[in-house]
N, C-alpha and C positions, 0 to 999 in steps of 0.2 A: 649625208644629212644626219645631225646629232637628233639621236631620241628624248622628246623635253615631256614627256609623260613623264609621272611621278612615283617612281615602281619606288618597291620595299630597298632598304639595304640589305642587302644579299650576304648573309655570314651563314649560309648550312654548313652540316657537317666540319664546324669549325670546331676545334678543340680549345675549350677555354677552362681545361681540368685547374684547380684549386686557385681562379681567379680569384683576387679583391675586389672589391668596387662597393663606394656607399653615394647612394644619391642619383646612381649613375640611369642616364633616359636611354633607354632601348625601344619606345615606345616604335610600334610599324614596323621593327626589325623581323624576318626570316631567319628563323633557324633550324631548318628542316633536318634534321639527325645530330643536330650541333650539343656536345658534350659539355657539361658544367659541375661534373662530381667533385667532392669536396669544397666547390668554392661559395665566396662571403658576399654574396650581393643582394645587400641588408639596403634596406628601403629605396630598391631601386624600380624606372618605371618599363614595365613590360607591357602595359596597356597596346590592346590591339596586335599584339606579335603573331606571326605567326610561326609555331614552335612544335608541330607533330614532330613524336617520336624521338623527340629531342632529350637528353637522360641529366637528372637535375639528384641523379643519390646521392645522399647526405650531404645538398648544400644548405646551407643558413642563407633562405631569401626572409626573415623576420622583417615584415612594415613594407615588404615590395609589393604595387601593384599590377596583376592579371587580369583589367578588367577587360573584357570581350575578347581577350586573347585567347587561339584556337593551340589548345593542347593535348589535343585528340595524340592519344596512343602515347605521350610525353608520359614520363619515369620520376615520380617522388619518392621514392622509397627510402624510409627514412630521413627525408628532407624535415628543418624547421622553417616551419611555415606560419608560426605562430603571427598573427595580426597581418596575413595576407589578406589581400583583396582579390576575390574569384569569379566578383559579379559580371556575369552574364558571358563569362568564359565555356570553352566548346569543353568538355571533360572525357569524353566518348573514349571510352578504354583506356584510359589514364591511370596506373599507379599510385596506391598511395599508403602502401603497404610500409606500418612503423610510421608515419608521416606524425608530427608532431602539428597538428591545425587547431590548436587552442586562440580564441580570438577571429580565426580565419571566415570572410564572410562569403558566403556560395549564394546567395540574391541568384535567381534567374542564371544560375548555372548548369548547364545539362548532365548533373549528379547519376542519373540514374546508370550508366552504363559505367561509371567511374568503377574500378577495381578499389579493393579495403579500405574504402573511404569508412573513416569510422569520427562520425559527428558528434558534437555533445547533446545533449536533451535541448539546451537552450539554442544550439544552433538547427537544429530540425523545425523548434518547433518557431524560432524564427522565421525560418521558409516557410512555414508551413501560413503562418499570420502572412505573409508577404504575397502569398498563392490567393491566400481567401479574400484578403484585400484587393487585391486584381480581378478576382472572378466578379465579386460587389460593384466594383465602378467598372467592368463590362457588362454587369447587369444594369446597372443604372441607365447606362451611356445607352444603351437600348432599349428601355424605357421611354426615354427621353426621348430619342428619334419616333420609335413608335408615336407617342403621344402628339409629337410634330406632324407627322405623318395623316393622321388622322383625323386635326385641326384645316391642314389643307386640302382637305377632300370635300 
C-alpha cells in the first residue's frame, strides 16, 4: 500500500558543491548534512526547509528566502547573504562567521545562540522595535480580555 502522506523531498547529505540556480523553490525540502560550498543560489526559495548542519561556505544565496526554515547547527561561513530573508528561522548554533548579512532580515529569528552573527545597528535595533511592538499588542490583547472579562462578571 503506497504512502500518500506528504513528507519532505528527501535530498540529505547531498552534495550540491558549486551549484548554479537562480529562482529556484526548494521550499520544505531536507537537507540534513547536505553540502552547498561555493555555490550560486541567488534568490532562490528555502522557505521552511529543513537544513541542520548542512554547510553553505562561501555560497552567494543574495535575495534567497529562509523564512521558518530550521538551520540549527547549518555553516555560513563567509557566505553572501546580503538581502536574505531569516524571519522566523531556527539559528541555534548556526555559523556565521565572515558572513556578508548586509540587508539580511532576522524578524523572530532564534539569533541568540547563533555563532559570529555580527548585525548592523539598524538591523538590531530593527529587532529590537519588532520585540517591543510584540510585547505592546500582547499587552494590549490582555487588557482587553481582562476588561472583557470583567464586563461579564
Amino acid at each position: 500500500m503506497r504512502n500518500k502522506s506528504k513528507s519532505r523531498p528527501e535530498h540529505s547529505k547531498v552534495d550540491w558543491r558549486n551549484l548554479v540556480k537562480d529562482g529556484e523553490s526548494f521550499r520544505k525540502f531536507k537537507f540534513f548534512s547536505a553540502r552547498f560550498e561555493f555555490s550560486k543560489l541567488t534568490n532562490c526559495n528555502f522557505s521552511a526547509v529543513s537544513a541542520k548542519r548542512s554547510c553553505f561556505i562561501k555560497a552567494d544565496l543574495s535575495g534567497s528566502d529562509f523564512t521558518g526554515a530550521n538551520l540549527e547547527g547549518a555553516n555560513f561561513g563567509g557566505a553572501n547573504l546580503t538581502n536574505v530573508n531569516f524571519k522566523g528561522a531556527v539559528l541555534k548554533h548556526t555559523n556565521f562567521e565572515n558572513a556578508n548579512v548586509v540587508g539580511a532580515n532576522f524578524l523572530n529569528a532564534s539569533i541568540k545562540m547563533a555563532k559570529k552573527l555580527k548585525l548592523s545597528d539598524a538591523q538590531i535595533r530593527e529587532i529590537e522595535e519588532a520585540n517591543q511592538a510584540q510585547k505592546d499588542r500582547t499587552a494590549a490583547d490582555l487588557a482587553a480580555r481582562k476588561a472583557k472579562k470583567s464586563l461579564n462578571q
